[in-house]
N, C-alpha and C positions, 0 to 999 in steps of 0.2 A: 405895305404889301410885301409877302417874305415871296419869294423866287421858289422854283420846284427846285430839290434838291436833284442833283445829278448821283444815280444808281448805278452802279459796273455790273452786269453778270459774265461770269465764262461759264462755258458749255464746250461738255468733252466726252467723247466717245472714247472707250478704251478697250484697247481688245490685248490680253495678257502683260495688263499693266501697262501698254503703251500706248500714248496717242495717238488716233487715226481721225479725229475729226476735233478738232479745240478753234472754237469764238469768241470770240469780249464782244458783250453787246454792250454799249454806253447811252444811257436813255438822261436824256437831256431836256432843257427847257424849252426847246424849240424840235424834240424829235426825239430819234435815235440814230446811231453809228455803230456799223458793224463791221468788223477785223478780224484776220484772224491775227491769233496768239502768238505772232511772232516777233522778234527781235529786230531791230532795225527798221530802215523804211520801209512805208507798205503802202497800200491801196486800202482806203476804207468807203465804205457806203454808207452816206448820209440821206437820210429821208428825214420829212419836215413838213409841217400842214401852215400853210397860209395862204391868204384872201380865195378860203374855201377848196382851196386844191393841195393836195400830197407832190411836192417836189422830191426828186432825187437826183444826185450827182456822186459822182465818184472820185476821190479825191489820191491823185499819186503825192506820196508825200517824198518821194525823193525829186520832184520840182521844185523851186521856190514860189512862194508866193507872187503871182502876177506871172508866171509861165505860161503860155499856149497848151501846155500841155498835163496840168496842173489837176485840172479839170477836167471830165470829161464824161457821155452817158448823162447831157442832163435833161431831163425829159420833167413836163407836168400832168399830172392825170386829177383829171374831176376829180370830187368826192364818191359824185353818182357812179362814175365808173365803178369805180373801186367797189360801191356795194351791189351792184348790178350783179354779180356773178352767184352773190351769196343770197341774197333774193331768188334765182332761178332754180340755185341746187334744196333749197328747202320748198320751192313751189312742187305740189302732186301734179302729174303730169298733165291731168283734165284742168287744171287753175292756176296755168303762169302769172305771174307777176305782172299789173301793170308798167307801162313804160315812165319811167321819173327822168324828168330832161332838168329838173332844175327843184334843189330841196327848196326852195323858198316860192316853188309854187304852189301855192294852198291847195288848189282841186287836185293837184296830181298827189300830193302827198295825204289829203282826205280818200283819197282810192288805195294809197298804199296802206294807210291802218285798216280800213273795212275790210281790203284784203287779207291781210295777217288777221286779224279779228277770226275769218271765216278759217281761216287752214289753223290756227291756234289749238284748237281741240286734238288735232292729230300730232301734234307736236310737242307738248305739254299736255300733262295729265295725271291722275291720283296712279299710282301702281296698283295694281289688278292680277288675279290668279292666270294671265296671260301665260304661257312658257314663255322662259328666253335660253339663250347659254352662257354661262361664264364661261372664261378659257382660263386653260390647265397648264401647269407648268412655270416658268422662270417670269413669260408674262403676262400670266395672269394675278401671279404674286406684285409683279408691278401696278397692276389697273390697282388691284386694291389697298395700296403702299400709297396711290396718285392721290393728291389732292386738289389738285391745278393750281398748286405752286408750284414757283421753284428759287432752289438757295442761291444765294448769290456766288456762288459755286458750286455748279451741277455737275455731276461725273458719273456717266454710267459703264461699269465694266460687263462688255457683251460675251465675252469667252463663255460665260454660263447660259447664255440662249445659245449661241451654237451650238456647244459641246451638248444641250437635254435635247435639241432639236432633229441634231443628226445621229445621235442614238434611237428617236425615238422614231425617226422613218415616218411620220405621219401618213394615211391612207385616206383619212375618212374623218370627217365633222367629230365623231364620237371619240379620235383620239387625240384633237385638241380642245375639246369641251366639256363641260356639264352640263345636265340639265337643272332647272331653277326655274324659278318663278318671280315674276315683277315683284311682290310682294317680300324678297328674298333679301333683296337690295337694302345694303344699312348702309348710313350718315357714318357710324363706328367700325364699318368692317366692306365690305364687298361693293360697291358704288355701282359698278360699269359692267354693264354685258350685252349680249346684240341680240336682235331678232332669230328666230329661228332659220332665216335665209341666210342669217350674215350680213344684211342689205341695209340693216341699222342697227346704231350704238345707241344704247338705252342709259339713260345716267339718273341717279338718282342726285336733285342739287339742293332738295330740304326734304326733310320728314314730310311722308305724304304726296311727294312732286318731283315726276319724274318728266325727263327731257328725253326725247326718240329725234332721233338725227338721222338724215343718210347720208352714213356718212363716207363713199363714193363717191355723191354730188360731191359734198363739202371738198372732199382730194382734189375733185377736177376744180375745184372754185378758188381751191387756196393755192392751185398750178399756177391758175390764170394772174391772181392776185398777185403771188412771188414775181411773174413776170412782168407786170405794171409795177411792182417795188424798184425791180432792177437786179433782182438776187442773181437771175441766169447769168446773165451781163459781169456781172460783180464775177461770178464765179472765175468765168472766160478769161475777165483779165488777170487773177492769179494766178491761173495755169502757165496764163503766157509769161507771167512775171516767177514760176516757180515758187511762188509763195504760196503753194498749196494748203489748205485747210485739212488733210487728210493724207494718209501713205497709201503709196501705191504698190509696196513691196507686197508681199504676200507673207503671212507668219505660220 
């Protein structure tokens, strides 16, 4: 039996060429660790799934091994937690989600597919003469650039959305968008546009089948989930260790 290979990514915001936000996430056989890009000791956050639970701890590495203080931020969270949030933000508001206390109980988890079964149609579906909009501009060029990849070194230089953003003084839906049609959406070109509200991301993820998300809930789901990760926490103790992930100067 071969071992999961261990993958590095960094991930880096840049704004006129400089760094203001750089990561190494290290995905491992037992998880992932996440750092930032810095030199010397640091503080990394480890997350990890066993006997059915997501662990985390936060590891200073200028302690030694067996320190008091080495360690710390370790917290365990269900599995069910953890999907509980993301189950709510895709239930329609008349058909929340049953309650799952435990994935290895058969009835509860037979109500959770009948359930998904039923809101399924709204959420997947053939694309249709529906209208949607695309967005215009540095990132709209990005949604249709996205593949939901990314390279094992990701770097995006932001000076071009600000600099087209605050030129362009936005007022009104019509001058960060188009208008389109579900049907408009290609596999080779344009993927991603939302509802006419704004209230959902529309993705096209094969010929023929698209995905409608709200994807608002999903923000507040994936808040919630950052913070059962530990991300907030993690952040905290950088600050205080000045090992920031990002500049605070202003350019």
């Amino acid at each position: 039996m071969t071992s999961k290979p261990v993958k590095k990514r960094r991930f880096r915001l840049v704004l006129n060429g400089k760094p203001i936000v750089e990561f190494v996430v290290v995905e491992t056989k037992s998880g992932f660790i996440a750092m930032p890009a810095t030199k010397g000791p640091k503080a990394h956050l480890h997350v990890y799934p066993r006997d059915g639970q997501l662990h985390r701890l936060v590891t200073h590495e200028k302690y030694p091994k067996g320190h008091g203080r080495r360690h710390t931020q370790k917290a365990s969270i269900a599995m069910e937690e953890f999907a509980d949030p993301i189950w709510t933000a895709l239930a329609p508001k008349d058909n929340p989600p049953p309650t799952i206390t435990s994935w290895a109980n058969r009835e509860e988890m037979d109500k959770l597919v009948a359930w998904f079964e039923q809101i399924a149609p709204g959420l997947i579906h053939p694309p249709s003469d529906r209208t949607i909009r695309l967005m215009k501009g540095p990132l709209g060029e990005l949604l249709e650039r996205f593949d939901g990849q990314f390279d094992p070194d990701w770097s995006m230089e932001i000076s071009d959305f600000r600099a087209y953003y605050r030129r362009l003084k936005p007022k009104s839906k019509a001058d960060l968008f188009e208008i389109a049609k579900e049907t408009d959406l290609s596999m080779t070109g344009r993927r991603i546009g939302f509802s006419p509200d704004i209230r959902k991301i529309i993705i096209l993820i094969s010929e023929g089948l698209v995905f409608e998300l709200p994807w608002r809930n999903l923000e507040r789901a994936g808040n919630v989930n950052i913070r059962l990760l530990g991300f907030d926490g993690f952040i905290r103790t950088l600050r205080r260790s000045r090992k920031l992930p990002y500049r605070t100067k202003r350019h």
